[in-house]
C-alpha positions as CSV (number, residue, x, y, z in Angstrom):
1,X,22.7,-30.9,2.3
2,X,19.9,-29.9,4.9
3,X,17.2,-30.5,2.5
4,X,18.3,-33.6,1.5
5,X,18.1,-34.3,5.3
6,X,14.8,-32.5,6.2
7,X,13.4,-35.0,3.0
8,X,14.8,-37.9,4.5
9,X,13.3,-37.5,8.0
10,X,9.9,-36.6,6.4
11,X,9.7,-39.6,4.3
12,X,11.1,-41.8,7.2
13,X,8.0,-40.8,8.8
14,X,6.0,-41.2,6.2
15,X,4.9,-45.0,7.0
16,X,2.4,-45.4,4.2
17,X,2.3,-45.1,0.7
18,X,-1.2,-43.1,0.8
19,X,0.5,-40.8,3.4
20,X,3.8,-40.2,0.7
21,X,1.8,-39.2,-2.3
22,X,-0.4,-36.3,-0.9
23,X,3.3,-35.2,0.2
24,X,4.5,-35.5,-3.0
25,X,1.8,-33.9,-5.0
26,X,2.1,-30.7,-2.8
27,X,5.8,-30.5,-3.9
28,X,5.2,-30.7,-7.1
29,X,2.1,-28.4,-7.2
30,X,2.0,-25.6,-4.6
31,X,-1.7,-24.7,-3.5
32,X,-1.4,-20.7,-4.9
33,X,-2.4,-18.0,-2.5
34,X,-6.3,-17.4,-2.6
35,X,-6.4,-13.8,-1.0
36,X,-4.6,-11.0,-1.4
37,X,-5.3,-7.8,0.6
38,X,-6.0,-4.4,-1.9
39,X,-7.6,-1.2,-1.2
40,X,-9.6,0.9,-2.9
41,X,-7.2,3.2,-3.6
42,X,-5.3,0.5,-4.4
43,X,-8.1,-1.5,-6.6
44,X,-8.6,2.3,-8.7
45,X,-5.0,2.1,-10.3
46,X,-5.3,-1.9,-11.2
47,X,-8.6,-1.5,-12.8
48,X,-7.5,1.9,-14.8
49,X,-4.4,-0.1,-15.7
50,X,-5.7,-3.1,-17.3
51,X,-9.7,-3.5,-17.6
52,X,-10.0,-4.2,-21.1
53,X,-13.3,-2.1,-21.5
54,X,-11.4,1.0,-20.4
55,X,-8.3,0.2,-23.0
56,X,-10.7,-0.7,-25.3
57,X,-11.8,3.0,-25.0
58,X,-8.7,4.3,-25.1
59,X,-7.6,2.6,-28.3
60,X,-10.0,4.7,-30.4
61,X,-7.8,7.8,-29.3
62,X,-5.4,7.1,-31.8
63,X,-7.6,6.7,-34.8
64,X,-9.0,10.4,-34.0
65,X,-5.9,12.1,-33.2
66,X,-4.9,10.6,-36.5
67,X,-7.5,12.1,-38.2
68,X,-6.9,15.3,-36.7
69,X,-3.5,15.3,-37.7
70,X,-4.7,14.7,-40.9
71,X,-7.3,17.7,-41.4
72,X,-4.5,20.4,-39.9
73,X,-2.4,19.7,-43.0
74,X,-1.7,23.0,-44.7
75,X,-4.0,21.9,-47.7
76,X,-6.3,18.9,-47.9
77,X,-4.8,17.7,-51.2
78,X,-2.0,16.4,-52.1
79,X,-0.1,17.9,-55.3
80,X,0.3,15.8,-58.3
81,X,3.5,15.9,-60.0
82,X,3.6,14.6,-63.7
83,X,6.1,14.2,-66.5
84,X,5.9,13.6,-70.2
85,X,8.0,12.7,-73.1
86,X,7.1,12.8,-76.9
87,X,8.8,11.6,-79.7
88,X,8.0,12.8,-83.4
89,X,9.6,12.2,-87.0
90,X,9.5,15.0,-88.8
91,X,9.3,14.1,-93.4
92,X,11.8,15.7,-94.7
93,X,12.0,16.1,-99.2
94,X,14.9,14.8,-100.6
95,X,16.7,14.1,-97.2
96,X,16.7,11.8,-94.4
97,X,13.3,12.0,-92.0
98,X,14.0,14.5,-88.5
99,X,13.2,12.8,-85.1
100,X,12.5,15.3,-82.5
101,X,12.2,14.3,-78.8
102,X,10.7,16.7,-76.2
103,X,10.1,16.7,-72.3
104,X,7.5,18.1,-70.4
105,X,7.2,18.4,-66.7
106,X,4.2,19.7,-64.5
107,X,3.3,20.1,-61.1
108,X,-0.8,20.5,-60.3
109,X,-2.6,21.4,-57.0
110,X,-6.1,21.5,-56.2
111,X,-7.6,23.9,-53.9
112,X,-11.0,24.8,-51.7
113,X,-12.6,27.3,-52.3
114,X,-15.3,27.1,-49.8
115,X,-13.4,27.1,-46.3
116,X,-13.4,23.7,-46.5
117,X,-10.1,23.0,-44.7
118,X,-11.3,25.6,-41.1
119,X,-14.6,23.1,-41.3
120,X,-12.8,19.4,-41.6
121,X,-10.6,20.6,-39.1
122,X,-13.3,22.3,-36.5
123,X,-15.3,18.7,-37.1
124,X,-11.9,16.5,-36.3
125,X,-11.3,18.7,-33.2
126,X,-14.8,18.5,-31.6
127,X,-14.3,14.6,-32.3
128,X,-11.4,14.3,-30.6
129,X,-12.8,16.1,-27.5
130,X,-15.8,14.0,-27.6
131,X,-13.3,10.6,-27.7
132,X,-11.3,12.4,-24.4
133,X,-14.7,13.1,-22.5
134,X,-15.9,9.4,-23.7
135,X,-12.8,7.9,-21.8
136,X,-12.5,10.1,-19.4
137,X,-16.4,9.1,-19.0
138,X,-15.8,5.1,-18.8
139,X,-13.0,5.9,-16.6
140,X,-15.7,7.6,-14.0
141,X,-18.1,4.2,-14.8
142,X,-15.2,2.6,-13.8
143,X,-14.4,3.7,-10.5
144,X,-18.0,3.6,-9.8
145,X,-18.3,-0.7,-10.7
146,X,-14.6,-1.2,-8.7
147,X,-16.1,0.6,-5.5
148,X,-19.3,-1.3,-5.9
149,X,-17.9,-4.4,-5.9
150,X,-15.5,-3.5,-3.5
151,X,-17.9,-2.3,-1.2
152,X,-19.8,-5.8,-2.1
153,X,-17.0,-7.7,-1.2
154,X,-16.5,-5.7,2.2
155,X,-20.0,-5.9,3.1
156,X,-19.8,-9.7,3.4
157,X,-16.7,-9.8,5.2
158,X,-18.5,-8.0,8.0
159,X,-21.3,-10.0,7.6
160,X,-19.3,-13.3,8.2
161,X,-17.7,-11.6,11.4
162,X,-21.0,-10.8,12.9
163,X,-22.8,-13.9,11.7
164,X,-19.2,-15.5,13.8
165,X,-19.5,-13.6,16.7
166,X,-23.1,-15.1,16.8
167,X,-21.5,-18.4,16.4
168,X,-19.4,-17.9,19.2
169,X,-22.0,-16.8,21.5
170,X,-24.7,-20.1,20.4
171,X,-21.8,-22.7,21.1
172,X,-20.6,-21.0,24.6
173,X,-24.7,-21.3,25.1
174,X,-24.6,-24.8,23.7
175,X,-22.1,-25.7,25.6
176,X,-23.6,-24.5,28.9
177,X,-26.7,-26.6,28.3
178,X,-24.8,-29.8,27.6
179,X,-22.6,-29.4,31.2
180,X,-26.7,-28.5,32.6
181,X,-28.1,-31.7,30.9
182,X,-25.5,-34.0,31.8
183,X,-25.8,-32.4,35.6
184,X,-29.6,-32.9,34.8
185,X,-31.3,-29.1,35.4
186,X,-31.8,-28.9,31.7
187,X,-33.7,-31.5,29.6
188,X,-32.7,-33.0,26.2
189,X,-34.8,-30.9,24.4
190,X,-33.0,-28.0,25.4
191,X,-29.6,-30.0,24.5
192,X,-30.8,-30.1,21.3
193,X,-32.2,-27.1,20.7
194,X,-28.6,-25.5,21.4
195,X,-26.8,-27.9,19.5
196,X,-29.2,-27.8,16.3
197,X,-29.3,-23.3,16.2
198,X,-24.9,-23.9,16.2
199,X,-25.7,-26.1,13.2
200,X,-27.3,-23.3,11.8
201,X,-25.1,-20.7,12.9
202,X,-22.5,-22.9,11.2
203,X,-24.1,-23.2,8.3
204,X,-24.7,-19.8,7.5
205,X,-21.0,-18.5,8.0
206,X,-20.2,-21.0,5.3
207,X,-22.7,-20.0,2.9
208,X,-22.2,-16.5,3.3
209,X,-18.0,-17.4,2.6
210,X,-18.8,-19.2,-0.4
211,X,-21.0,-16.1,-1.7
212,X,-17.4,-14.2,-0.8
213,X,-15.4,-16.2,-2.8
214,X,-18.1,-15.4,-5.8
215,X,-17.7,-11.8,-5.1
216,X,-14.4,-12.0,-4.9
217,X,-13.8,-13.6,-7.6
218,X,-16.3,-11.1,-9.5
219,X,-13.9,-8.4,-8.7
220,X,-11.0,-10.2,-9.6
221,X,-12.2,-10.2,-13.3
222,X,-13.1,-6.3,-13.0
223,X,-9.7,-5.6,-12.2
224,X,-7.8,-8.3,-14.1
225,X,-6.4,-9.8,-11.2
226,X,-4.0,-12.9,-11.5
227,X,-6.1,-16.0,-12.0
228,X,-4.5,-17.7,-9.0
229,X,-5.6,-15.4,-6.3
230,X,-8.5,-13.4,-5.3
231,X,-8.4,-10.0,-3.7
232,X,-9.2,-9.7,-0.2
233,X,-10.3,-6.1,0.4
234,X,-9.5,-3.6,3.5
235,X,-11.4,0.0,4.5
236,X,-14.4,1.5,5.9
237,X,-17.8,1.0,4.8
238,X,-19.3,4.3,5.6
239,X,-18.1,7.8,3.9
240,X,-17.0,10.6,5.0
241,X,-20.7,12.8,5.6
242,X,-21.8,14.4,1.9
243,X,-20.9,18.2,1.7
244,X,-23.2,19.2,-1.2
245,X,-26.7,19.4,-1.8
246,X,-29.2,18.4,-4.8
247,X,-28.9,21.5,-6.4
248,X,-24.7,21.3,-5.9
249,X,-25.4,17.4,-8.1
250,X,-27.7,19.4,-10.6
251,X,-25.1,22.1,-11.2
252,X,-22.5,19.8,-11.5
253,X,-24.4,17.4,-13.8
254,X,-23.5,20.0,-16.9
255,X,-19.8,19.0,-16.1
256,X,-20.3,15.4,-16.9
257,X,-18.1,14.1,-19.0
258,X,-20.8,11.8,-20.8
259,X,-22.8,15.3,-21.3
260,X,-20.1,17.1,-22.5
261,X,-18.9,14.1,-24.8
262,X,-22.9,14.3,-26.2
263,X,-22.0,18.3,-26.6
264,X,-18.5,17.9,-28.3
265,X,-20.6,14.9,-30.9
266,X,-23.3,17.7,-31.7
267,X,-21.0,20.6,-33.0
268,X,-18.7,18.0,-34.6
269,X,-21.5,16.8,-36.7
270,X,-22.4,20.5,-37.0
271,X,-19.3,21.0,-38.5
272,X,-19.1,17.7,-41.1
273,X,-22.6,19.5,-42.2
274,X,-21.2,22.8,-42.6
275,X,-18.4,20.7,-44.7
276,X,-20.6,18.9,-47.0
277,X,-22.6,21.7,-48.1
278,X,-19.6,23.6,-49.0
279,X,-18.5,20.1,-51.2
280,X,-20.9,21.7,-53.7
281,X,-18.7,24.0,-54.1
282,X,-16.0,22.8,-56.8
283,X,-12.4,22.9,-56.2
284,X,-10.3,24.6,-58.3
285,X,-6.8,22.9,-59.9
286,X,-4.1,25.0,-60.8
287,X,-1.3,23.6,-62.9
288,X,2.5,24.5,-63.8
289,X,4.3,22.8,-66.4
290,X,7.7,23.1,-68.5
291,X,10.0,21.6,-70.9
292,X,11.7,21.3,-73.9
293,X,11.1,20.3,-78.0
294,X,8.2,19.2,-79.3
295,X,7.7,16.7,-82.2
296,X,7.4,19.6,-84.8
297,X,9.6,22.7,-83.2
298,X,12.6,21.1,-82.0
299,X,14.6,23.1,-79.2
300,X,11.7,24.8,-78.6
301,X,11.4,26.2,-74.3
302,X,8.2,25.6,-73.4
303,X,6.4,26.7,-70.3
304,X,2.6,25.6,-69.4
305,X,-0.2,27.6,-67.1
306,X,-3.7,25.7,-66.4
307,X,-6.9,26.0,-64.5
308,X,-9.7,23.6,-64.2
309,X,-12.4,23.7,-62.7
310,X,-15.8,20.9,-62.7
311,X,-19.4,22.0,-63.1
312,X,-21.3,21.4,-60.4
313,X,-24.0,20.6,-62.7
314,X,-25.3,17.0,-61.8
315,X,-23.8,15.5,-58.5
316,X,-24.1,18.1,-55.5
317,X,-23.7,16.1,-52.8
318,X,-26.8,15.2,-51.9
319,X,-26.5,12.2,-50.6
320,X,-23.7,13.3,-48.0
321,X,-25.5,16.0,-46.5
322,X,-28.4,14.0,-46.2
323,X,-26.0,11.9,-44.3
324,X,-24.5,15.0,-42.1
325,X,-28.5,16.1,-41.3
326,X,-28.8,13.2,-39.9
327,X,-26.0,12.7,-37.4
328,X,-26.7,16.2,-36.6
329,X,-30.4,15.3,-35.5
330,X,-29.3,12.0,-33.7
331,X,-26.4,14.0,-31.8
332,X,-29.0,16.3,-30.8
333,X,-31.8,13.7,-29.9
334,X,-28.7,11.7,-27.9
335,X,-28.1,14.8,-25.6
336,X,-31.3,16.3,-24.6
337,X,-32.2,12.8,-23.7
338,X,-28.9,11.9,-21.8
339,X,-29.6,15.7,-20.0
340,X,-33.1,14.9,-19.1
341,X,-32.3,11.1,-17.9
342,X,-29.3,12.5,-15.9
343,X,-31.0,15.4,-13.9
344,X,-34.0,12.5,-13.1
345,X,-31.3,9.8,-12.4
346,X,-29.8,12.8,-10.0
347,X,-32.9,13.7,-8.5
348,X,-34.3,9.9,-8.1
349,X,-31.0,9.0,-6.1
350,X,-30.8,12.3,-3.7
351,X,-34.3,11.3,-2.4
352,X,-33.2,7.6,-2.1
353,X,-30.2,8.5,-0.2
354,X,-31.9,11.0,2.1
355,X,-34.1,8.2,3.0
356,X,-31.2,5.6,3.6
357,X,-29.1,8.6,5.6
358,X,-32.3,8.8,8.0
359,X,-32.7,5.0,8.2
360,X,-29.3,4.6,9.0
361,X,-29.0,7.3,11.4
362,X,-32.1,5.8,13.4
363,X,-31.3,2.3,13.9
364,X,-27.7,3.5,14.9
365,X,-29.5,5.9,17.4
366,X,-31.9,4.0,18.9
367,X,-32.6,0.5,17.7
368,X,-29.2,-1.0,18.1
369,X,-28.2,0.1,21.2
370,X,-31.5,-1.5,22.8
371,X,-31.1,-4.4,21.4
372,X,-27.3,-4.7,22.5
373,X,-28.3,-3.7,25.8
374,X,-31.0,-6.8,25.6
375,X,-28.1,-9.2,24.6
376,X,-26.2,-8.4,27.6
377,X,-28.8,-8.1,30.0
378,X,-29.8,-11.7,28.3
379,X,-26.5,-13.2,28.8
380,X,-26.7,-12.3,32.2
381,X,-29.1,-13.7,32.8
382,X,-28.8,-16.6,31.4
383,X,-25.7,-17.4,33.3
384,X,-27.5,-16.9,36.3
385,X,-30.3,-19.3,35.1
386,X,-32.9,-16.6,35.5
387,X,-33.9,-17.2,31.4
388,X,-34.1,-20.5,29.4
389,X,-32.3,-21.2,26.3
390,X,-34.5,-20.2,24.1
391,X,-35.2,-16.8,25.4
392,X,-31.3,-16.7,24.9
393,X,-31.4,-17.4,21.3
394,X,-34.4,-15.1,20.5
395,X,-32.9,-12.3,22.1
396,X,-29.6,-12.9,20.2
397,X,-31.1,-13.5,16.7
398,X,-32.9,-10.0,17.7
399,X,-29.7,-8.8,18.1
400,X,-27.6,-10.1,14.8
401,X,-30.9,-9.5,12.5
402,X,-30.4,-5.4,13.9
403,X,-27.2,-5.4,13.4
404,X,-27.4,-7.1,9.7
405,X,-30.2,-4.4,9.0
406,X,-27.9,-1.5,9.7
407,X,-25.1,-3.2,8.0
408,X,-27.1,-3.4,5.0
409,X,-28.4,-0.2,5.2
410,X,-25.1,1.2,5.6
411,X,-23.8,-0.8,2.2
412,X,-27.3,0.7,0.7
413,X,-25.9,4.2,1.8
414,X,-22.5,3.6,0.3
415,X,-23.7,2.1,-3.0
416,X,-26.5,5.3,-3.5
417,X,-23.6,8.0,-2.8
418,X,-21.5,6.1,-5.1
419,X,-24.0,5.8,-8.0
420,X,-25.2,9.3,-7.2
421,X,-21.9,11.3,-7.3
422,X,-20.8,9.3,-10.9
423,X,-24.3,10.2,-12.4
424,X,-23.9,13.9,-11.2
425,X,-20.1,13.9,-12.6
426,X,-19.4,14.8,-8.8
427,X,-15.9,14.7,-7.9
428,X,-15.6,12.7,-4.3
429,X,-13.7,14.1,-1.7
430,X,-9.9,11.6,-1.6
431,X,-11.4,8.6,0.1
């Protein structure tokens, strides 16, 4: 009953058609929400719960574990269990012919003789570690592109609230130059002047929220977010100082778990080597059989021992461990080169973020502080009509393009540690 009345008031007041339907629409199809605050904590245990690269990853568990469960088996072929049954007339003079019916059943197993079985196994093992480190690997790349583009998304926010503070600070100006120009100490030029850097001020704010909603909407398709909102992240931009050194990265580099999936490939395919040269070896069949009659010696107990065994005369497997040497070498060639571009990727990034660390640490030491010091000094003085407007705006775009250098320096310093420790394998301090 109190909707029906809260309608009925609305639409009293609604006067017009064209003021009923926008009202109508938005009844029927409510605007969803467009932000949603995450953080990165947060952000971690979406993406590891449904980006499809990382599932993708871990579907291929299953197909190795299955082979694993395969080669532990007790033997790696199955036994063969056969039957037979004969029927033979046997002539007989001066009486009817004798039919004689016998039954034969045998069970056959083949074995390897070569240690076949410890060598499929060792190979299905190895693979199965190399799948675990390969996960656990993407799941490191992972984190790494979530807290870049959270950290993306986080930079801009900050950038739009200094680029508003800015904005602020040019329309309190502008609007101190109109109330002088209408009381006629300033001239129109200077009216102007004010009201055209407000545009601008204006104008970037809103280009710089539409490149949020891009990034934003970039990290909503990392971390599968529902298509009707966009994450709005939360947290600080700088990290906690590094405890660790280069050679701390280098050492942990061999802990990797892209370099240990490389290791775990090469002594698989070591194995799957060692297994196809001992397929030249033949396997050996052992057979048991019994039964009953045979077409000429009815009631006759029969009972059957049998070994066969091929000659490895024309086919020895060439071919497969030509294809096992060659894995081998490729697993081989993959890891010293994922080794080599690692320790460089290490070392490239340690002097990059050294550099960064000083950069930041000197234009939050001495060039910001100045230059803040200038803006209030400048504001000051403006008030007190010691300075023009345009001195004003200089010495506050001074000011924002500081403070937008150390911001970007700072995100610089964030993305370099980031990239640094997932390259190392480094595990980050609880952030």
């Amino acid at each position: 009953m109190e909707i029906v009345t809260v309608c009925s008031i609305l639409l009293c007041r609604m006067w017009s058609r064209r003021r009923l339907m926008p009202f109508l629409l938005a009844l029927l199809h409510p605007v969803p929400a467009l932000t949603a605050d995450i953080t990165l904590e947060q952000a971690w245990v979406q993406a590891e719960q449904a980006n499809p690269a990382l599932r993708a990853a871990q579907a291929n568990l299953v197909a190795v574990q299955g082979e694993l469960a395969d080669a532990s088996a007790p033997l790696w072929n199955n036994p063969q269990l056969g039957a037979e049954w004969s029927k033979g007339i046997l002539p007989q003079t001066g009486a009817p012919d004798q039919i004689n019916r016998g039954q034969m059943a045998w069970l056959a197993q083949t074995f390897e003789i070569a240690g076949q079985q410890g060598k499929r196994r060792g190979a299905a093992e190895q693979s199965l570690a190399a799948t675990q480190e390969a996960i656990a690997e993407a799941r490191r790349r992972l984190r790494a592109e979530v807290e870049s583009r959270f950290v993306h998304v986080l930079g801009l926010q900050l950038r739009i609230q200094m680029e508003e503070r800015t904005l602020n600070l040019v329309r309190e100006a502008a609007a101190a130059v109109g109330k002088r120009v209408a009381a006629g100490e300033d001239s129109r030029l200077d009216g102007n002047l004010a009201q055209v850097e407000a545009e601008r001020a204006q104008n970037q704010v809103s280009l710089l929220r539409e490149q949020l909603v891009q990034a934003r909407a970039e990290l909503a398709v990392l971390l599968q977010w529902p298509a009707d909102s966009f994450p709005n992240v939360d947290g600080p931009i700088d990290l906690p100082p590094a405890s660790y050194g280069l050679e701390d990265l280098l050492i942990s580099t061999a802990n990797r778990p892209l370099l240990r999936a490389f290791d775990h490939r090469e002594k698989s395919a070591r194995s799957r080597l060692d297994l196809e040269r001992a397929k030249v070896y033949p396997d050996v069949t052992l057979s048991l059989g019994a039964g009953n009659g045979t077409p000429d010696n009815a009631g006759l107990k029969v009972t059957t021992f049998s070994v066969s065994l091929p000659l490895p005369l024309f086919r020895r497997n060439h071919a497969g461990i030509g294809r096992a040497m060659a894995d081998l070498t490729q697993a081989q060639v993959q890891k010293q080169a994922a080794q080599r571009d690692t320790r460089a990727q290490v070392i490239a990034l340690w002097e990059r973020f050294a550099q960064l660390r000083a950069r930041v640490r000197a234009l939050e030491e001495s060039v910001l502080p100045a230059l803040e010091e200038n803006q209030r000094l400048s504001a000051v003085s403006f008030r007190a009509g010691e300075i023009g407007l345009l001195q004003l705006l200089l010495v506050n775009r001074q000011t924002l393009d500081g403070q937008l250098d150390l911001l970007d320096a700072r995100i610089a310093l964030r993305l370099t540690q980031v990239e640094m420790e997932a390259a190392a394998g480094w595990q980050p301090e609880p952030r």
